[in-house]
C-alpha positions as CSV (number, residue, x, y, z in Angstrom):
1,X,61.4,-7.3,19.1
2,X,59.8,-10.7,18.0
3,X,60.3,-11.6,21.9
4,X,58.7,-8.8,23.1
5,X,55.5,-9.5,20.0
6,X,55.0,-13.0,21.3
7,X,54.4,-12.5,25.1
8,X,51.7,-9.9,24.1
9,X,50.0,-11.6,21.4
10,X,49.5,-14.9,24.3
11,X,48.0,-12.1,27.0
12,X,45.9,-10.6,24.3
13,X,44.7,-13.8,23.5
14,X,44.1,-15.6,26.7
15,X,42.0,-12.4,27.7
16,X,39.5,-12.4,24.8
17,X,39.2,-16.4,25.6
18,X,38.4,-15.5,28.9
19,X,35.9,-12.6,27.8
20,X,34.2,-14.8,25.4
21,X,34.2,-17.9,28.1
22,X,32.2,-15.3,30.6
23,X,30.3,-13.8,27.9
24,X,29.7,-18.1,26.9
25,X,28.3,-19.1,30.8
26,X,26.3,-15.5,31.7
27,X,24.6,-16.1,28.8
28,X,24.0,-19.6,29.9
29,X,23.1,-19.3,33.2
30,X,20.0,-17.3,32.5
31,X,21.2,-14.3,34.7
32,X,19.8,-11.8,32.3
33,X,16.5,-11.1,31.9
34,X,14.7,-10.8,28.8
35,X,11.5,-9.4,30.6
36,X,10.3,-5.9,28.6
37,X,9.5,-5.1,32.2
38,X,12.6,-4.2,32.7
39,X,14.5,-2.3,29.7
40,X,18.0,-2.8,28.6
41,X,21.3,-1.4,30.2
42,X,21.8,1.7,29.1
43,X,25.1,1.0,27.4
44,X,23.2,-1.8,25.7
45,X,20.8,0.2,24.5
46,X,22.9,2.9,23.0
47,X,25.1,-0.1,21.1
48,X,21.6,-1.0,19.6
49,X,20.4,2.1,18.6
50,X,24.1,3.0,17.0
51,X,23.7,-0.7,15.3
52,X,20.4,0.1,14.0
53,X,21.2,3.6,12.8
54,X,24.4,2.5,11.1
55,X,22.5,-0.5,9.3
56,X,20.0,1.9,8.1
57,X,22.4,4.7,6.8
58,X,24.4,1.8,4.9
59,X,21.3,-0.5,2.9
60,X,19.3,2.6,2.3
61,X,22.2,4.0,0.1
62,X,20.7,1.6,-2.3
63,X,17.1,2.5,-2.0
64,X,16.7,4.3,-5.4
65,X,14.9,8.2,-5.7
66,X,12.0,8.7,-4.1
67,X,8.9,9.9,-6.7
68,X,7.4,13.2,-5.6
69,X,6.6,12.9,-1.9
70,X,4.6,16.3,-2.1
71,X,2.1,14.5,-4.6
72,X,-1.5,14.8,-2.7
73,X,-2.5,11.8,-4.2
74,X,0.3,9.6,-2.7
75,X,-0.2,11.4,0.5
76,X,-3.8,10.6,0.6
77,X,-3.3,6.4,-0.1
78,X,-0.2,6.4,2.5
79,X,-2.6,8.3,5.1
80,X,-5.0,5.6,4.3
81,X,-3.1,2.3,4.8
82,X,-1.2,4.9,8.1
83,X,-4.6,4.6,9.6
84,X,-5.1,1.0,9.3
85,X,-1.8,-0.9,9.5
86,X,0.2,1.9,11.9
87,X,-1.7,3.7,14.2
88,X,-2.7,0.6,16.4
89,X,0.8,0.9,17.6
90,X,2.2,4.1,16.6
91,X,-1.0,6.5,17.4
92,X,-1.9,9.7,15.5
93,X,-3.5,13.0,15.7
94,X,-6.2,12.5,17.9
95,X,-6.0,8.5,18.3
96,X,-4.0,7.8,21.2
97,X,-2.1,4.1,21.0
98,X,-3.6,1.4,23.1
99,X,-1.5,0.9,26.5
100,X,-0.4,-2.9,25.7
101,X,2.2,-1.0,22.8
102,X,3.3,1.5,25.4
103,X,4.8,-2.2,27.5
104,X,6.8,-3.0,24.0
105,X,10.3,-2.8,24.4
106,X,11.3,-0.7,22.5
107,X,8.2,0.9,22.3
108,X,7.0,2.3,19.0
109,X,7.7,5.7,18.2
110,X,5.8,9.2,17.7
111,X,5.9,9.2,14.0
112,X,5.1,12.8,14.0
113,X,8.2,13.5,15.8
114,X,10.2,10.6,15.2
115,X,10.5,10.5,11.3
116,X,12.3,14.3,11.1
117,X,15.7,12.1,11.8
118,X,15.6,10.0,9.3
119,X,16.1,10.8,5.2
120,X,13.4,9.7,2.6
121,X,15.5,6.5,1.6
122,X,15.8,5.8,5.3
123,X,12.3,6.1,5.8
124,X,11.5,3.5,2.5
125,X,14.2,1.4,3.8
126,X,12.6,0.9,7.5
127,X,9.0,0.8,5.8
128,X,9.9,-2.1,3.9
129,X,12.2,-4.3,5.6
130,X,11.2,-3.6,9.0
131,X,13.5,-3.8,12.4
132,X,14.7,-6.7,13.8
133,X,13.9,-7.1,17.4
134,X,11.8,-4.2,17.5
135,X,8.3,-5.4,16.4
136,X,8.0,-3.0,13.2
137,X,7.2,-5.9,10.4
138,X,8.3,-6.0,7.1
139,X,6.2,-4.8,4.3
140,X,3.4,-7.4,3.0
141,X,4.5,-7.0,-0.5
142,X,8.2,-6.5,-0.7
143,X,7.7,-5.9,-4.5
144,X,5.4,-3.3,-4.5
145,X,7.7,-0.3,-3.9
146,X,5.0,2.4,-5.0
147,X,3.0,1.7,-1.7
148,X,5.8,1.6,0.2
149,X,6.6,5.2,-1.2
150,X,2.9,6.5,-0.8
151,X,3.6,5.7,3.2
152,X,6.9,7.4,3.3
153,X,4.8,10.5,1.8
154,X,2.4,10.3,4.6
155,X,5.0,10.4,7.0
156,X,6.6,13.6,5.5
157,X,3.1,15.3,5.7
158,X,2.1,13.6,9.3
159,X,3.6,16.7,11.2
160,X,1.7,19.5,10.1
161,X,-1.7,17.5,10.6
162,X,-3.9,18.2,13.7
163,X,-6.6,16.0,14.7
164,X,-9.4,17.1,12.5
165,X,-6.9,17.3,9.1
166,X,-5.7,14.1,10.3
167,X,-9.7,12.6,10.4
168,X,-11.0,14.4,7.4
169,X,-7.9,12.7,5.3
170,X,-8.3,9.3,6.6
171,X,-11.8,9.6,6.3
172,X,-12.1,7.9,9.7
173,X,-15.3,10.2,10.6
174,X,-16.9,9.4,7.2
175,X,-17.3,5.9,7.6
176,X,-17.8,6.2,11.3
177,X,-20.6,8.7,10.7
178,X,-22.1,8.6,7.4
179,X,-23.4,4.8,7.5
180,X,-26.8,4.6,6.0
181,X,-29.8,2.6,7.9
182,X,-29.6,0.1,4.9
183,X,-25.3,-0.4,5.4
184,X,-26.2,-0.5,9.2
185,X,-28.5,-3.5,8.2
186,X,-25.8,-5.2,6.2
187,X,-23.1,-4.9,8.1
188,X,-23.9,-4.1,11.8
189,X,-23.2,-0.8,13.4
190,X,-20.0,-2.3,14.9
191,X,-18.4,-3.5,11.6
192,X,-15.4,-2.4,10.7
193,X,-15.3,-4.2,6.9
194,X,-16.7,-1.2,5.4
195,X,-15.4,1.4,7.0
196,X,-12.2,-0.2,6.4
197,X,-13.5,0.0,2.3
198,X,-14.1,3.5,2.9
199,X,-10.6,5.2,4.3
200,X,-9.7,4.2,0.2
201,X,-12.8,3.8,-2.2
202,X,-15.1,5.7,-0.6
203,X,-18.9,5.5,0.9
204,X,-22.2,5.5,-0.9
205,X,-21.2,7.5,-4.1
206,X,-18.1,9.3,-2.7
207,X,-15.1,8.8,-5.2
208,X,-12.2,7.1,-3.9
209,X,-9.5,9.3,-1.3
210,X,-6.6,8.8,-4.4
211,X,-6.3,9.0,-8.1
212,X,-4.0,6.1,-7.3
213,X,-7.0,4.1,-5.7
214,X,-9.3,2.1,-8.4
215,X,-12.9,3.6,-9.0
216,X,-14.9,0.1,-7.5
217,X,-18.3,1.5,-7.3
218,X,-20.0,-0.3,-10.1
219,X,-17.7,-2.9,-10.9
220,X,-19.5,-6.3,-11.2
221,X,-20.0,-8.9,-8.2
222,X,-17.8,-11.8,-9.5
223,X,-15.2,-8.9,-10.1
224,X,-15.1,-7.9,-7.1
225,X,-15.2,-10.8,-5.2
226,X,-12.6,-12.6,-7.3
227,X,-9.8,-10.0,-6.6
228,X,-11.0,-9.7,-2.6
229,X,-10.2,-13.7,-2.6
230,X,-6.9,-13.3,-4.9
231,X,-5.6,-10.5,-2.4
232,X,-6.7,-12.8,0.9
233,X,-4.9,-15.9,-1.2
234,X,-1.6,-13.7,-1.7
235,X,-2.3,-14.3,-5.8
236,X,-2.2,-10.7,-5.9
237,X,0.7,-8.9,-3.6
238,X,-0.2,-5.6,-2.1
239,X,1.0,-4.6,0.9
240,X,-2.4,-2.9,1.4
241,X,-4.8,-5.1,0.2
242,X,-3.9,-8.2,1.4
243,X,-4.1,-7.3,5.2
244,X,-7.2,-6.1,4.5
245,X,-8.5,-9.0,2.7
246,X,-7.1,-11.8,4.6
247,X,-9.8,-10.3,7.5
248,X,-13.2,-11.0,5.8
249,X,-15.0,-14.5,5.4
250,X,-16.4,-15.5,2.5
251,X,-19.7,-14.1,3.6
252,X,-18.1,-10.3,4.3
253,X,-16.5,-10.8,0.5
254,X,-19.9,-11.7,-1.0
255,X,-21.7,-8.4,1.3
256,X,-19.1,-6.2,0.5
257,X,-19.0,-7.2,-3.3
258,X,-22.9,-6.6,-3.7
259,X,-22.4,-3.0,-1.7
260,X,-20.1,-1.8,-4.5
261,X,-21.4,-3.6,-7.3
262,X,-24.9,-1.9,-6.7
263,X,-23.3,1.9,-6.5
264,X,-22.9,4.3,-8.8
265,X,-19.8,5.8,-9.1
266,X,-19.2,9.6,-8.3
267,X,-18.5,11.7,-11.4
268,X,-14.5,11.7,-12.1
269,X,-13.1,15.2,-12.3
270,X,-12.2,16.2,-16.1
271,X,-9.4,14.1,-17.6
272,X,-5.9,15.8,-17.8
273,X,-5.4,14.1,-21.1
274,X,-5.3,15.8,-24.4
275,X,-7.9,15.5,-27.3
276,X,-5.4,13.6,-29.5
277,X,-4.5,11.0,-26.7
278,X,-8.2,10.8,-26.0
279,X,-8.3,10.3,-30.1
280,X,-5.0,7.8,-29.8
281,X,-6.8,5.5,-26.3
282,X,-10.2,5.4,-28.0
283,X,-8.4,3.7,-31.0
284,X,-6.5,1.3,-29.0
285,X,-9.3,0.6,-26.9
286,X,-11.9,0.0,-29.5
287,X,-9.5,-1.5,-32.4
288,X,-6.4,-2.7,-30.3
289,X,-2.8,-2.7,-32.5
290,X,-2.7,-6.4,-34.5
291,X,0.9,-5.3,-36.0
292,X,2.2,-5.5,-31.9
293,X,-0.2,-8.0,-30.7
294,X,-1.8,-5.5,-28.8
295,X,-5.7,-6.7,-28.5
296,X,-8.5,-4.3,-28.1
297,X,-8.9,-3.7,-24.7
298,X,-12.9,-3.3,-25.1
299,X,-12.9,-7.1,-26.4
300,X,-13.2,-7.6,-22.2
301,X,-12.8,-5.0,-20.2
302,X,-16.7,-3.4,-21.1
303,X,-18.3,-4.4,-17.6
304,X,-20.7,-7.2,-19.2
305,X,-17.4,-10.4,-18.9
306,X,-17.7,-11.2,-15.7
307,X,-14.6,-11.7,-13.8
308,X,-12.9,-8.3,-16.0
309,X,-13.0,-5.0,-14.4
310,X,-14.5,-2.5,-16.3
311,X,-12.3,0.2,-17.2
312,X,-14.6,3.3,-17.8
313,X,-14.2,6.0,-15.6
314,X,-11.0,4.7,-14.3
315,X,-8.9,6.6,-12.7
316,X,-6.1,7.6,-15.1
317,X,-3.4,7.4,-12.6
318,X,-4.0,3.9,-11.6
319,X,-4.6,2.3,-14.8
320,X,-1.0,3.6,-16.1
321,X,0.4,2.1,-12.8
322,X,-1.4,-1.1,-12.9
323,X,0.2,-1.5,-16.6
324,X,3.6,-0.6,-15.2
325,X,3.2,-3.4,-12.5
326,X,2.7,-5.9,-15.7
327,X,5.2,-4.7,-17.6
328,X,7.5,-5.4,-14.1
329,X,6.3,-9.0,-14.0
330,X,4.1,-8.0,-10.2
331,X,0.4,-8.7,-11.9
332,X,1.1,-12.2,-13.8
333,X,0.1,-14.5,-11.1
334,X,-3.4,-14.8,-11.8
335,X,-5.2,-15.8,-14.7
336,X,-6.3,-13.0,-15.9
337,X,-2.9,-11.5,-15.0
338,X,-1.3,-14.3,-17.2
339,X,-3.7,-13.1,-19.6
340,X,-2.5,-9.3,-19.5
341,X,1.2,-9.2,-18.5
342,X,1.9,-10.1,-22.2
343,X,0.1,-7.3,-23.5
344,X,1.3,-4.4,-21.1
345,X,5.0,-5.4,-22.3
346,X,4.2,-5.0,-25.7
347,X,2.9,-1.1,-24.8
348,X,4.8,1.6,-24.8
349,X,4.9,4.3,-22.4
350,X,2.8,6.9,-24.7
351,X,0.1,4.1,-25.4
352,X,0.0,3.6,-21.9
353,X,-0.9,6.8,-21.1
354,X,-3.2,7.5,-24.3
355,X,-5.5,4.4,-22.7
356,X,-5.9,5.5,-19.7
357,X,-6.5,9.3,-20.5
358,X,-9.3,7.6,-22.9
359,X,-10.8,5.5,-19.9
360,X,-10.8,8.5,-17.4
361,X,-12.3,10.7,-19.6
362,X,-15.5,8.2,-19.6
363,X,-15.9,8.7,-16.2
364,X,-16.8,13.0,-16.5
365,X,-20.8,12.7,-17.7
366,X,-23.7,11.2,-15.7
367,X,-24.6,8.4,-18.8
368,X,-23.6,5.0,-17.3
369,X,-20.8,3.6,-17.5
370,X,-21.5,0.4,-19.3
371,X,-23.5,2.0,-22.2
372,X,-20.8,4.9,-22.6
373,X,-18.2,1.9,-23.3
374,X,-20.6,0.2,-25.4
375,X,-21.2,3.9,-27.6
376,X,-17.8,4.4,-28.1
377,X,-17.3,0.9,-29.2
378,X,-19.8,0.9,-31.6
379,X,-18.4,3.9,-33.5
């Protein structure tokens, strides 16, 4: 037997040397083109799409449970950024791809068709990481999971949208359309640094597309333009913001700053919170807790300190996930961050949410903002 083994153990071996020494010099001598021109074999495309398939299946068994992808508010922010970071190469109801992507090997896909093969971890897996070799990148912000999630909601609700739901949600005929002679004069007709504003925080008075987007009409100036520079910097990671703000000058910050400082915001639908959190927010807002070094939250955040966003009117939503992101170490890389990260760990989860449902529920009369945090500071 071991005279039989031997003999076929040397052929064996003498044939994958002389498979990997032809693999070695066809690879050298150029012979096969690279051109996207061209396209692949077909045998070598179907080992790359098993590959990629297989890959995808195995790390996505790690992606942990997807929050409520049905939520219309997460829908709303993924259709957003969708309109902005994916339809120049992947198109959409009504906007058609520009030919250049259609040369890509391998071209990008439908995404109204395309996603119905892939599971919701799947889907976060791709959106985050990205594809080798394909040209889909990898998320700007590889810690911020909930807008990687608020995408992979989008894509669940991109197949029932026609081209008018598909506009009205993205607000693309909004911005397009609803420019005032005075916004015209500020930014040009054929700017797109408002209109990119707009798909999220609105036009004119309009409130913001999400509860998960913040409420920026009214903030102050140096607010404003302070976080647009931290976001183009990368001193603040989002995935959303920081393409968008690595785009404008100094001079588009400093325009776009004044537009939304000089707004008033849009009346906030009634606060889901309950009279006792209201109670429960108010107190930590106006009195802080000293026994958890938890300071009062109006010592700064009142609209009148500059550089501090003021937090009346705030959507409820995205003041408790802007807390969480402390609490997880994302928001800490700032000053102000440095400043706060310390104080969200010491919250819990309940006075997390009274604080918000307190902010929001400032945000439901016509009084302005600034004097209804000063009111309720005073009592």
């Amino acid at each position: 037997m071991p005279d039989r083994i031997q003999p076929a153990l040397l052929w064996i071996g003498a044939t994958l040397a002389v498979l990997l020494l032809g693999a070695t010099l066809f690879t050298l001598s150029g012979l096969y083109s690279v051109a996207a021109s061209r396209g692949h074999f077909p045998w070598t495309s179907w080992l790359l799409e098993l590959g990629m398939h297989r890959s995808v299946a195995t790390h996505s068994l790690f992606v942990e449970s997807p929050p409520p992808l049905d939520d219309p508010n997460l829908i709303r922010l993924g259709a957003s950024h969708f309109q902005g970071g994916c339809v120049p190469c992947h198109g959409a109801p009504g906007e058609r791809s520009n030919p250049i992507v259609h040369r890509m090997l391998p071209p990008p896909p439908d995404l109204s068709r395309s996603t119905q093969t892939w599971s919701d971890k799947e889907l976060f897996w791709i959106v985050k990481n990205g594809i080798k070799y394909t040209g889909m990148p990898a998320w700007v912000s590889l810690a911020r999971d909930d807008e990687v999630w608020a995408i992979v909601a989008f894509l669940r609700a991109l197949p029932k949208l026609d081209a008018v739901e598909y506009a009205t949600m993205t607000r693309t005929r909004d911005a397009s359309e609803h420019r005032s002679p005075n916004e015209r004069a500020r930014f040009g007709s054929g700017t797109q640094s408002i209109s990119v504003c707009a798909r999220c925080h609105g036009l004119d008075s309009s409130p913001p597309v999400s509860n998960l987007v913040p409420v920026i009409a009214g903030q102050s100036e140096a607010y404003l333009q302070a976080a647009l520079r931290q976001y183009a910097d990368g001193q603040r990671e989002s995935g959303i913001m920081q393409p968008v703000a690595a785009e404008l000058d100094n001079s588009a910050i400093a325009a776009l700053a004044k537009y939304y400082a000089g707004l008033i915001p849009a009346l906030a639908a009634p606060s889901n919170a309950t009279p006792e959190e209201i109670e429960r927010g108010q107190a930590i807002a106006t009195l802080g807790i000293a026994s958890k070094g938890i300071p009062p939250c109006l010592a700064c955040h009142t609209g009148s300190t500059g550089t501090f966003p003021l937090l009346a009117g705030q959507h409820g939503a995205y003041t408790i996930n802007q807390l969480k992101l402390w609490q997880q170490g994302l928001r800490d890389t700032t000053a102000h961050g440095a400043i706060m990260a310390p104080i969200a760990k010491r919250m819990t989860s309940d006075q997390i949410r009274d604080v918000a449902g307190f902010f929001e529920s400032l945000g439901t009369t016509a009084q302005p903002l600034q004097d209804k945090t000063s009111a309720r500071k005073e009592r």
